[in-house]
PQR file of N, CA, C, O and H, with PARSE charges and radii, in Angstrom:
ATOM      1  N   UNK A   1      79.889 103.533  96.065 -0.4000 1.5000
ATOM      2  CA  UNK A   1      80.306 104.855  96.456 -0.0000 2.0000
ATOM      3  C   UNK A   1      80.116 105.040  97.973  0.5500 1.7000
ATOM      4  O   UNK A   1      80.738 105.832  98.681 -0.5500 1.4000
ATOM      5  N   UNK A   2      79.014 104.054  98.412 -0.4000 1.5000
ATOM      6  CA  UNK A   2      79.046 104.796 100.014 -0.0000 2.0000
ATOM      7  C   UNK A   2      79.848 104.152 100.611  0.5500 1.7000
ATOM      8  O   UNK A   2      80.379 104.781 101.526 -0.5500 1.4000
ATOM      9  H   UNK A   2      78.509 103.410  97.837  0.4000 1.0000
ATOM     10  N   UNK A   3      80.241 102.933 100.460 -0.4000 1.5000
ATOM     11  CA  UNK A   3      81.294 101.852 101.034 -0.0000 2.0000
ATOM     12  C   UNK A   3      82.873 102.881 100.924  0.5500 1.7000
ATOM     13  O   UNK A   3      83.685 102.704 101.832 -0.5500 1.4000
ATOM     14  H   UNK A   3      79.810 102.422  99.716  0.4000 1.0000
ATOM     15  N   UNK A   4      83.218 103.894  99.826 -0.4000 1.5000
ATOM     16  CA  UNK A   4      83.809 104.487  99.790 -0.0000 2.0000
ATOM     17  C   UNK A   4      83.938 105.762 100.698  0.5500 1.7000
ATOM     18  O   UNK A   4      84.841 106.165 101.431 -0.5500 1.4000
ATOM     19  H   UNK A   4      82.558 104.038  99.089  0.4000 1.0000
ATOM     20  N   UNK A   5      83.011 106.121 100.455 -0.4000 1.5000
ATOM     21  CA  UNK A   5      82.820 106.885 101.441 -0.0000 2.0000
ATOM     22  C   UNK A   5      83.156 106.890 103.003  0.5500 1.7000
ATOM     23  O   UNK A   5      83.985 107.552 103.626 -0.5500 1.4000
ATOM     24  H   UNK A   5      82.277 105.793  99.860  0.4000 1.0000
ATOM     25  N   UNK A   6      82.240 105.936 103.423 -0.4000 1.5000
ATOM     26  CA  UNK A   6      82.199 105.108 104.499 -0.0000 2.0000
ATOM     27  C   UNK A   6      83.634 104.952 105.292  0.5500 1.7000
ATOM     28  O   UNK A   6      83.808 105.232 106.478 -0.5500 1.4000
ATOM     29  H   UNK A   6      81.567 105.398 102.917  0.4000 1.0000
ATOM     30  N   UNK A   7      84.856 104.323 104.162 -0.4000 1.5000
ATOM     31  CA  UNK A   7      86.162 104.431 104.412 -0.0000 2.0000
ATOM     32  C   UNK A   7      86.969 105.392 104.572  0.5500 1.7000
ATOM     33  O   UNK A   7      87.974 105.321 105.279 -0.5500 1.4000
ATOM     34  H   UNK A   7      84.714 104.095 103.199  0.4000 1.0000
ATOM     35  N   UNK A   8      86.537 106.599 103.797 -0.4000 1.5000
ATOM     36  CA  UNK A   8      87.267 107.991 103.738 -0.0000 2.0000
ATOM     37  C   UNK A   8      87.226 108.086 105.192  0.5500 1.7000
ATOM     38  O   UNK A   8      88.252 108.161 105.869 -0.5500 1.4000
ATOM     39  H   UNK A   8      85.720 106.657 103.223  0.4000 1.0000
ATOM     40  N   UNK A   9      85.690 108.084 105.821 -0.4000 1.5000
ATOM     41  CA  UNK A   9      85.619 109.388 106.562 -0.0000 2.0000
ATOM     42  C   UNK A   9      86.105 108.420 107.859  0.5500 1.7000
ATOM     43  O   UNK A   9      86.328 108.941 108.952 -0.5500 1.4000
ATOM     44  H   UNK A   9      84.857 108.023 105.271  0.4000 1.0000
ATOM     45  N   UNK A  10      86.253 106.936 107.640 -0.4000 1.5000
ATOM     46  CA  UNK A  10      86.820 106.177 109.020 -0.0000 2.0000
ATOM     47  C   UNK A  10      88.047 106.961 108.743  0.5500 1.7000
ATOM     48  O   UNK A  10      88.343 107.878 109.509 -0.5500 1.4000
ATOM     49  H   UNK A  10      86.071 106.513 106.752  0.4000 1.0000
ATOM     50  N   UNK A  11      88.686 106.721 107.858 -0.4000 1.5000
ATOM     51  CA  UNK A  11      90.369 107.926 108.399 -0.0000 2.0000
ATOM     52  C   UNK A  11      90.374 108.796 108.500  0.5500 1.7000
ATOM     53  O   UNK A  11      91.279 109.540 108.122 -0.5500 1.4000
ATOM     54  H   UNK A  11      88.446 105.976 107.235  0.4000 1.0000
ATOM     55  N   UNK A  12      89.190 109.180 109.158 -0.4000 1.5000
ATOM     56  CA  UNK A  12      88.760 110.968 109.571 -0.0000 2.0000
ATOM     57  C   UNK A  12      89.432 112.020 108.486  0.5500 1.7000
ATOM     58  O   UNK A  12      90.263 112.876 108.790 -0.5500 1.4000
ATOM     59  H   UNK A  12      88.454 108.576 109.465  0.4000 1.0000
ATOM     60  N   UNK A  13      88.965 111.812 107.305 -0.4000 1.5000
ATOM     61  CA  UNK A  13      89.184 112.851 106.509 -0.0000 2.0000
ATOM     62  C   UNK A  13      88.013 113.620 106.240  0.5500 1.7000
ATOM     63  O   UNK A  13      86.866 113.189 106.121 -0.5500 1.4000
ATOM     64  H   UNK A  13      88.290 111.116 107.057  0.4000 1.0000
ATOM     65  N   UNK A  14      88.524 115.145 106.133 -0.4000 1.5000
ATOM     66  CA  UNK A  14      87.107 115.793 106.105 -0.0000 2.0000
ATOM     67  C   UNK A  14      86.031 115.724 105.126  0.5500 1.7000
ATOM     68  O   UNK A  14      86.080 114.778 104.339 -0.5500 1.4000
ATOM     69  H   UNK A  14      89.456 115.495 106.230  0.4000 1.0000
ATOM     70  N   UNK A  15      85.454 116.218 105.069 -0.4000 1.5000
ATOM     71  CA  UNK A  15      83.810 116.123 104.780 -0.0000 2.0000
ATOM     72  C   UNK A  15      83.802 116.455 102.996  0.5500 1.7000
ATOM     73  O   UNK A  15      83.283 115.830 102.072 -0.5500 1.4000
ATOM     74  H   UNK A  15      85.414 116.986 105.708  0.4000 1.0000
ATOM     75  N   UNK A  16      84.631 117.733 103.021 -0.4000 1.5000
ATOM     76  CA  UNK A  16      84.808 118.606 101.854 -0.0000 2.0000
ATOM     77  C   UNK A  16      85.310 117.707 100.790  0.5500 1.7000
ATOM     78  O   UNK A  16      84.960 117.559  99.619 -0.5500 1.4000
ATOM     79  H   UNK A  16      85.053 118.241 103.772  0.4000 1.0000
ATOM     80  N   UNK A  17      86.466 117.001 101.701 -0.4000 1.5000
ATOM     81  CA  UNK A  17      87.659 115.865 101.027 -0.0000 2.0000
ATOM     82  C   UNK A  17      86.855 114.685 100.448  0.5500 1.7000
ATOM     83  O   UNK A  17      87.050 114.241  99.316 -0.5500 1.4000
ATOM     84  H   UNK A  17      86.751 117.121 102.652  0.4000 1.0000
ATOM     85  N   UNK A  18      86.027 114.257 101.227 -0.4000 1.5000
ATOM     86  CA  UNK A  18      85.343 112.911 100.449 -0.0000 2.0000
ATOM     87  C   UNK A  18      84.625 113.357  99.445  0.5500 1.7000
ATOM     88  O   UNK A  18      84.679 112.997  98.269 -0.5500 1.4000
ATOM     89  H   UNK A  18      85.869 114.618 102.146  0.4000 1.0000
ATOM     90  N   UNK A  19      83.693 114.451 100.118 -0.4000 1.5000
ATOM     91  CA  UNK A  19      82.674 114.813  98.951 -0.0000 2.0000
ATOM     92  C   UNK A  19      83.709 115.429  97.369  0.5500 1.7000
ATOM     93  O   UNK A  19      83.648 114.626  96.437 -0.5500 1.4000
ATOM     94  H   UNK A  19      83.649 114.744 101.073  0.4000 1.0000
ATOM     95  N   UNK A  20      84.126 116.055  97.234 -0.4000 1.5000
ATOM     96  CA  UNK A  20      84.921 116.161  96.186 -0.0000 2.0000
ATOM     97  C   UNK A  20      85.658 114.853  95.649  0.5500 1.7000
ATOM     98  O   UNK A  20      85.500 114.724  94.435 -0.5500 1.4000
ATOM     99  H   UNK A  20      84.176 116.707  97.990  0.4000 1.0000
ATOM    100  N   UNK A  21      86.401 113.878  96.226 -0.4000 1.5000
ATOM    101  CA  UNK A  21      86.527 113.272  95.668 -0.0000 2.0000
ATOM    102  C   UNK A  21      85.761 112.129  94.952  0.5500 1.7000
ATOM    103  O   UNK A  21      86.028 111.509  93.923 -0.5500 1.4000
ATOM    104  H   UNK A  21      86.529 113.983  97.212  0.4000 1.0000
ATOM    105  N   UNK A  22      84.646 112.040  95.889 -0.4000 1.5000
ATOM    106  CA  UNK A  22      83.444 111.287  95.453 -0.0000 2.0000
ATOM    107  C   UNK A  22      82.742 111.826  93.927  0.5500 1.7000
ATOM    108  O   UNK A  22      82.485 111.159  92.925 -0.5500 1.4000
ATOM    109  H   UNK A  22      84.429 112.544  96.725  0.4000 1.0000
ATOM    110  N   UNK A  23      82.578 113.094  94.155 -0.4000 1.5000
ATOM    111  CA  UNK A  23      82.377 113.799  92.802 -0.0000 2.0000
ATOM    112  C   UNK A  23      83.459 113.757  91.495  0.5500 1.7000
ATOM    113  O   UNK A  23      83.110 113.610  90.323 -0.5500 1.4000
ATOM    114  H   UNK A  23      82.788 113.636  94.969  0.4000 1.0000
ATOM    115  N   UNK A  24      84.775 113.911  91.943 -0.4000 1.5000
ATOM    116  CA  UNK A  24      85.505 112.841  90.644 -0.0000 2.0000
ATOM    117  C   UNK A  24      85.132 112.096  90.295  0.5500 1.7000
ATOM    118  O   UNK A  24      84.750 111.986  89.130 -0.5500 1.4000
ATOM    119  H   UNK A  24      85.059 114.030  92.895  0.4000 1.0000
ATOM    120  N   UNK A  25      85.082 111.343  91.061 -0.4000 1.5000
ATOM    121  CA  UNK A  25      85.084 109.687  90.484 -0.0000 2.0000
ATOM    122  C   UNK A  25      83.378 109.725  89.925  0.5500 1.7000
ATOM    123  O   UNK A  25      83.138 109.076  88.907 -0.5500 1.4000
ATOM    124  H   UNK A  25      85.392 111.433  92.007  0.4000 1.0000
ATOM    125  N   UNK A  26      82.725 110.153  90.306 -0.4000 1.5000
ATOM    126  CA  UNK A  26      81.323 110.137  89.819 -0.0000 2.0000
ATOM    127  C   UNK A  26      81.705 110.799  88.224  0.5500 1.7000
ATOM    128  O   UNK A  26      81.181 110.300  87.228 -0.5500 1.4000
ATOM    129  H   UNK A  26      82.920 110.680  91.133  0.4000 1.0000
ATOM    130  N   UNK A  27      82.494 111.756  88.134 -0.4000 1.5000
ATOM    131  CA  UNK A  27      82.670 112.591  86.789 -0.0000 2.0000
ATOM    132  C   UNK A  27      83.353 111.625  85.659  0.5500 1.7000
ATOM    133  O   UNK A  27      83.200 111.472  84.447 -0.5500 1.4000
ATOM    134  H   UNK A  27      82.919 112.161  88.943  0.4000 1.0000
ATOM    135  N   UNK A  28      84.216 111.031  86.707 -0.4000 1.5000
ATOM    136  CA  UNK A  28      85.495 109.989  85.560 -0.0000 2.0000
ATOM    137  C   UNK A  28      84.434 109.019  85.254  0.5500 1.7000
ATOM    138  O   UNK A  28      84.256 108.921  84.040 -0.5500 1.4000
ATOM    139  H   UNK A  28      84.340 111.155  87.692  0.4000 1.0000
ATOM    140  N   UNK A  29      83.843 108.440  85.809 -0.4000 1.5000
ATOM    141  CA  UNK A  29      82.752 107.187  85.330 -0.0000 2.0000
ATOM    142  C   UNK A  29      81.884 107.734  84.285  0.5500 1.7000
ATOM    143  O   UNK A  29      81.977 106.885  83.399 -0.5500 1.4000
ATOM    144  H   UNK A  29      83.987 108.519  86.795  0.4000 1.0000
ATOM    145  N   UNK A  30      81.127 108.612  83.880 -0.4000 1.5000
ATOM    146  CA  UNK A  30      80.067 109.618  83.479 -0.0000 2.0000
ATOM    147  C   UNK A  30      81.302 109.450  82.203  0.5500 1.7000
ATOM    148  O   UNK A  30      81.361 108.396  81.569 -0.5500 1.4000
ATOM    149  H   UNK A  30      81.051 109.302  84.600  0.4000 1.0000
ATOM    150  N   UNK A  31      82.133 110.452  81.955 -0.4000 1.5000
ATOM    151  CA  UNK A  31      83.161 110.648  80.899 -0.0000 2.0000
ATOM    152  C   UNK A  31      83.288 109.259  80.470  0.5500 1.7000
ATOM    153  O   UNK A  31      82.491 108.814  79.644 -0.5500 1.4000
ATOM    154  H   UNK A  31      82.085 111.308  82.470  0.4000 1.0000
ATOM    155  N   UNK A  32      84.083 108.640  80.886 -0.4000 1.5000
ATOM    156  CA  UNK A  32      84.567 107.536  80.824 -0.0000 2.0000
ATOM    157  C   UNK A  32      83.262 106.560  79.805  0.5500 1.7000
ATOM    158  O   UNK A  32      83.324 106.401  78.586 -0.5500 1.4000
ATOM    159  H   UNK A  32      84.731 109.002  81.556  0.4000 1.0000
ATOM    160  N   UNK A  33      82.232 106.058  80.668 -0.4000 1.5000
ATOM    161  CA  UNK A  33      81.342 105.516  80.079 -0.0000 2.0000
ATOM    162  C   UNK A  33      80.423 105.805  78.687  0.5500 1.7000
ATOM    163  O   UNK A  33      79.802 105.026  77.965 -0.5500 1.4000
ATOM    164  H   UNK A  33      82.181 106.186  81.658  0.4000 1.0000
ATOM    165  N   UNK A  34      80.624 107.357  78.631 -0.4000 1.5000
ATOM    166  CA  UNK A  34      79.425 108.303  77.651 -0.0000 2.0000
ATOM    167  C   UNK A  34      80.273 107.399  76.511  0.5500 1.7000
ATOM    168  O   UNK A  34      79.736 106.689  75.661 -0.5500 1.4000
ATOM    169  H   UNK A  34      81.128 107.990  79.218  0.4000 1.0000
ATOM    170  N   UNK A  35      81.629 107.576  76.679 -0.4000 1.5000
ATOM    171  CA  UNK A  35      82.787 108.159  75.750 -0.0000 2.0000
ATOM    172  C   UNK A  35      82.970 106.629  75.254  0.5500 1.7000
ATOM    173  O   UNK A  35      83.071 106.231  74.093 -0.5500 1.4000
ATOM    174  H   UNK A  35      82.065 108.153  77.370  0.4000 1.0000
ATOM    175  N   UNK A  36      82.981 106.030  76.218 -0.4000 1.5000
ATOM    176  CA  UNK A  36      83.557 104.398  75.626 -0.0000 2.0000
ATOM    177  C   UNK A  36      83.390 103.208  76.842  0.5500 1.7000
ATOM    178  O   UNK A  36      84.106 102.740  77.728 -0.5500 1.4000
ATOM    179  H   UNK A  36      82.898 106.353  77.161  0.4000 1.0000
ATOM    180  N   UNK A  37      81.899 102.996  76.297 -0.4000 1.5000
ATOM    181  CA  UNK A  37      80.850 102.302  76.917 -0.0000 2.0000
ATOM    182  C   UNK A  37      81.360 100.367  77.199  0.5500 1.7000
ATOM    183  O   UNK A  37      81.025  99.604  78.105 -0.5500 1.4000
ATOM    184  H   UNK A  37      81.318 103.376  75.577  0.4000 1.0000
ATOM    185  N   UNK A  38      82.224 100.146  76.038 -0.4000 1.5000
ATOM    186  CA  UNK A  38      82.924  99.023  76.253 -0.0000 2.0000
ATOM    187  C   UNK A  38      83.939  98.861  76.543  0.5500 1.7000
ATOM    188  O   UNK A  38      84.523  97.808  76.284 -0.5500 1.4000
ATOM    189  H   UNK A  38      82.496 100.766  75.302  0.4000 1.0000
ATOM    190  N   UNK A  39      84.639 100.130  77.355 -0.4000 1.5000
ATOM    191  CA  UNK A  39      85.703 100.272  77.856 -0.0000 2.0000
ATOM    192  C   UNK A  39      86.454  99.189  79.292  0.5500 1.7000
ATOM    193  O   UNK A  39      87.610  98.786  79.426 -0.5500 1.4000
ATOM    194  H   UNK A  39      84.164 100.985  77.565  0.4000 1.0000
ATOM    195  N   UNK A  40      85.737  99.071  79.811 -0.4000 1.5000
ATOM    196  CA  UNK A  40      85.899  98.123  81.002 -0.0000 2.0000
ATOM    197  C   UNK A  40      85.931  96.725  80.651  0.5500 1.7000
ATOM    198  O   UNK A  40      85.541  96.344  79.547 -0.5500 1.4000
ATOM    199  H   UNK A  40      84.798  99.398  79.702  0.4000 1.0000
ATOM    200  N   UNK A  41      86.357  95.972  81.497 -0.4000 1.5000
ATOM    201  CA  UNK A  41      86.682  94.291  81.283 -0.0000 2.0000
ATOM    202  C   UNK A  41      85.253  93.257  81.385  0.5500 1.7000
ATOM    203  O   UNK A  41      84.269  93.273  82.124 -0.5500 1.4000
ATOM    204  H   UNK A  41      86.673  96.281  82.394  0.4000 1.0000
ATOM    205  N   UNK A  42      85.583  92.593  80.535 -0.4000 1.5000
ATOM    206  CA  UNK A  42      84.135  91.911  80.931 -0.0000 2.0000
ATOM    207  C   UNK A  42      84.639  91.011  82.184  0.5500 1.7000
ATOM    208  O   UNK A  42      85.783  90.641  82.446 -0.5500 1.4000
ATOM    209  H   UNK A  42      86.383  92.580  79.936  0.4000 1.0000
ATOM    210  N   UNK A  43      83.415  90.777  82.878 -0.4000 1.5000
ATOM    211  CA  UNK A  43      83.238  90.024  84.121 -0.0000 2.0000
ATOM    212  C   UNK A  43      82.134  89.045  83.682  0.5500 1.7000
ATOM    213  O   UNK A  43      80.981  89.475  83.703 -0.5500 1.4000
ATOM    214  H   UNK A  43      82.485  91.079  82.665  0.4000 1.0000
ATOM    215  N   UNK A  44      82.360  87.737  83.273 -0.4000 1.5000
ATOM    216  CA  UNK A  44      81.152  87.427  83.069 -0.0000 2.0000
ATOM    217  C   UNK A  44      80.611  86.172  84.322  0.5500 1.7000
ATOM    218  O   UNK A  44      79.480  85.698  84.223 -0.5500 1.4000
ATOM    219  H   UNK A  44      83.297  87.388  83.255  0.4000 1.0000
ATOM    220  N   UNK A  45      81.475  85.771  85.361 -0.4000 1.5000
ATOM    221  CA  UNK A  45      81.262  85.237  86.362 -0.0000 2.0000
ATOM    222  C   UNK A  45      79.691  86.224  86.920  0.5500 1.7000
ATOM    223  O   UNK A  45      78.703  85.587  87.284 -0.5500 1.4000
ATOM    224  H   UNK A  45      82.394  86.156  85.441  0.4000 1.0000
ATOM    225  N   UNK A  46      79.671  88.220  86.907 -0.4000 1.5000
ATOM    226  CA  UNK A  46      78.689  88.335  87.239 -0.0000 2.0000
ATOM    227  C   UNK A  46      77.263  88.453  86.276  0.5500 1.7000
ATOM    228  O   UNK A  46      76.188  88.914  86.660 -0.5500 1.4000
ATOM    229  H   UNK A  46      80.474  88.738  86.612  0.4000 1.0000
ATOM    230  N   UNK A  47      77.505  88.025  85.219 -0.4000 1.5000
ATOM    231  CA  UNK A  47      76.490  87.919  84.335 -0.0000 2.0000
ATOM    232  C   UNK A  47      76.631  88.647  82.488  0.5500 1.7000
ATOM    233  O   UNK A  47      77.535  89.345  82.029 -0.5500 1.4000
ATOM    234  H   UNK A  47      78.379  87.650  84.907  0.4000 1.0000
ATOM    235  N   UNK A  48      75.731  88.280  82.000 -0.4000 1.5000
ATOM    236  CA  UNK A  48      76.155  89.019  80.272 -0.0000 2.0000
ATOM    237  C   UNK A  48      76.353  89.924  80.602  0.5500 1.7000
ATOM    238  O   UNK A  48      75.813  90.403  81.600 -0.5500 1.4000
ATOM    239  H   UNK A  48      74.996  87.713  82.373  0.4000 1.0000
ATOM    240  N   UNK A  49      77.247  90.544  79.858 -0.4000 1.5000
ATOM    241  CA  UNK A  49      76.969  92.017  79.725 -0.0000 2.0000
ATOM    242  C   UNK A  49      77.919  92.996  80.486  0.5500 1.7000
ATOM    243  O   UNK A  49      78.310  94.102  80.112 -0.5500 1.4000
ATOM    244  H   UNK A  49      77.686  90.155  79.048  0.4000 1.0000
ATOM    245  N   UNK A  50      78.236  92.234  81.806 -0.4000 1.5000
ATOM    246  CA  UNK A  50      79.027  92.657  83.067 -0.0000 2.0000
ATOM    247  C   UNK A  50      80.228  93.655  82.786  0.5500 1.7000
ATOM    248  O   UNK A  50      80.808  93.220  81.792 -0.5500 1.4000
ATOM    249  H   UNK A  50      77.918  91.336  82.111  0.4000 1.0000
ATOM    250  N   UNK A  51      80.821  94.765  83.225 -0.4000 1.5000
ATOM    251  CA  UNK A  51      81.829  94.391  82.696 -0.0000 2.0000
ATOM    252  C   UNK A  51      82.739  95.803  84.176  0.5500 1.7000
ATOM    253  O   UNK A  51      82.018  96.470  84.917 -0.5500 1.4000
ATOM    254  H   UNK A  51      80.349  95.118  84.033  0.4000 1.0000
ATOM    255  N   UNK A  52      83.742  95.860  84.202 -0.4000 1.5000
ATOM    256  CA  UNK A  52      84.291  95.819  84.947 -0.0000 2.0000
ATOM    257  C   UNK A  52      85.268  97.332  85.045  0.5500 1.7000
ATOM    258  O   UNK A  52      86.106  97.296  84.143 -0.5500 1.4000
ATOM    259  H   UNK A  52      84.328  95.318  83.600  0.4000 1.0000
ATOM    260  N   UNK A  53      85.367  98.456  85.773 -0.4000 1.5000
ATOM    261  CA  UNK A  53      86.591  99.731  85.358 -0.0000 2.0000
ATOM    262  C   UNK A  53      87.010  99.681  86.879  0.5500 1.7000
ATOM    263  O   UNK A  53      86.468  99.208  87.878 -0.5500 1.4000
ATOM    264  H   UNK A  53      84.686  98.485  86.505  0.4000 1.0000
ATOM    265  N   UNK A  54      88.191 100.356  86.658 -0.4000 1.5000
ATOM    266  CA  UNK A  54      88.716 100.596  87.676 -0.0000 2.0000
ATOM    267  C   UNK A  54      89.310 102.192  87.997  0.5500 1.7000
ATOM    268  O   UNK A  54      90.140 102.706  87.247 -0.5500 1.4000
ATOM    269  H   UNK A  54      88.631 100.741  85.847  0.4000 1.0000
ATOM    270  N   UNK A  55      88.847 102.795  89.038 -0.4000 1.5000
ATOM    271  CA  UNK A  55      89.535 103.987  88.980 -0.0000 2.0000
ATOM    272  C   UNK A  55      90.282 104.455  90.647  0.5500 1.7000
ATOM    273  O   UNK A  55      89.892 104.687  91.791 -0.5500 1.4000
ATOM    274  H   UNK A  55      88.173 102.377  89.647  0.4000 1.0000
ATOM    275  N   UNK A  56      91.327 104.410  90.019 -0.4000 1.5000
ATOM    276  CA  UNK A  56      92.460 103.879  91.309 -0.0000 2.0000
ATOM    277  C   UNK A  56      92.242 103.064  91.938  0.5500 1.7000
ATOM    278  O   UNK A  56      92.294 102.227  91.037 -0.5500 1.4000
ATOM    279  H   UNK A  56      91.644 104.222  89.090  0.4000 1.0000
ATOM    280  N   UNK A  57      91.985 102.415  92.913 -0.4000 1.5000
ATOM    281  CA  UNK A  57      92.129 101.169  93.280 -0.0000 2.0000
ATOM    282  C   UNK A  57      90.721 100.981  93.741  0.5500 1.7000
ATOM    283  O   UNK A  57      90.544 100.184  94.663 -0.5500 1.4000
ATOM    284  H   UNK A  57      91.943 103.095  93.645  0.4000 1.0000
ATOM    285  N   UNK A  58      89.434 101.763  93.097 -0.4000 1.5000
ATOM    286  CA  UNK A  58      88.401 100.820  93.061 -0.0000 2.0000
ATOM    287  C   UNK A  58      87.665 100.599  92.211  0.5500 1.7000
ATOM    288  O   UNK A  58      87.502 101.277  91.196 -0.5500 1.4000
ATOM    289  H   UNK A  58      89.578 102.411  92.349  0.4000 1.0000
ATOM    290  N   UNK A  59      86.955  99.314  92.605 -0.4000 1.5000
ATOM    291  CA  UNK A  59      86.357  98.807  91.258 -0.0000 2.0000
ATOM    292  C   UNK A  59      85.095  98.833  91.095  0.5500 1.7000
ATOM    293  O   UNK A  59      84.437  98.358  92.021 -0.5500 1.4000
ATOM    294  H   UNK A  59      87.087  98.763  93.429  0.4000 1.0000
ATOM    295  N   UNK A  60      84.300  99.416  89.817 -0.4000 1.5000
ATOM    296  CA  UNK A  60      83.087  99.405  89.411 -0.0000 2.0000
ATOM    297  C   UNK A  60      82.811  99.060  88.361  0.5500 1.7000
ATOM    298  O   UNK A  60      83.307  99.416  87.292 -0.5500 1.4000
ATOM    299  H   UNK A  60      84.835  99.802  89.065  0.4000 1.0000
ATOM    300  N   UNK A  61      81.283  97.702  88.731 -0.4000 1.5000
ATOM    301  CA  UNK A  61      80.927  97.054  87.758 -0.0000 2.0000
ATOM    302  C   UNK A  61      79.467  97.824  87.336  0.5500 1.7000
ATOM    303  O   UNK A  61      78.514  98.329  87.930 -0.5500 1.4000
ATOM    304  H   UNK A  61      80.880  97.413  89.599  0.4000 1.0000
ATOM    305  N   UNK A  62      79.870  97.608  86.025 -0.4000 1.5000
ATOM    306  CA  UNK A  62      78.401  98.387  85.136 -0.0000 2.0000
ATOM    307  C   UNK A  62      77.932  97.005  84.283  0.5500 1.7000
ATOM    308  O   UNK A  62      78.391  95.863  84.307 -0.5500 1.4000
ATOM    309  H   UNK A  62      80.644  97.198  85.543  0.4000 1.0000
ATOM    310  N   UNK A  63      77.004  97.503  83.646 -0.4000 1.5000
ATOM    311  CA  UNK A  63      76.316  97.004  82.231 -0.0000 2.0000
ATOM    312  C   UNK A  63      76.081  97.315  81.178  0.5500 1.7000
ATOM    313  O   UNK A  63      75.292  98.235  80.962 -0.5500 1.4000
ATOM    314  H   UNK A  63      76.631  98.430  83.627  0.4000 1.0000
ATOM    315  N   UNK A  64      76.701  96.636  80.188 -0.4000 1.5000
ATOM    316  CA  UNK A  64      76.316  97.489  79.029 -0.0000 2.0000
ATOM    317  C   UNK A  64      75.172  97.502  78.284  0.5500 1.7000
ATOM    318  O   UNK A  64      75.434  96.722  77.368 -0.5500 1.4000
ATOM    319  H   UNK A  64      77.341  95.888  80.363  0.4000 1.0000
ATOM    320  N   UNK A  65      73.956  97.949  78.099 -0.4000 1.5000
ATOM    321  CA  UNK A  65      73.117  98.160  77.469 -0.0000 2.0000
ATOM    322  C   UNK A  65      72.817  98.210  75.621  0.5500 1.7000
ATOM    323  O   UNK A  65      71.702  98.497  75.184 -0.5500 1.4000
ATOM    324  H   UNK A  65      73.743  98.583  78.842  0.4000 1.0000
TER
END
């Protein structure tokens, strides 16, 4: 998320703009995961369990527990 971040605000977009969208994507992951925890791809190059979502063109790896 901060690497995201990080990029927003290099294309000088405002403050309001990242932070809200940062808070989507924090919401879609949260939903997303509660809801359907094996939803994402496994990755197992990074280890058991790994597994992989994408929400618009970035990617976050979780674990499933």
């Amino acid at each position: 998320m901060e690497e995201i971040a990080d990029y927003l605000y290099e294309q000088h977009l405002s403050a309001p703009f990242v932070v809200a969208y940062l808070q989507n994507i924090k919401d879609w992951l949260e939903r997303l995961l509660c809801e359907f925890p094996d939803s994402g791809t496994p990755t197992p190059e990074y280890g058991e369990g790994i597994r992989r979502v994408v929400y618009r063109k970035h990617s976050f790896l979780y674990r499933v527990i």
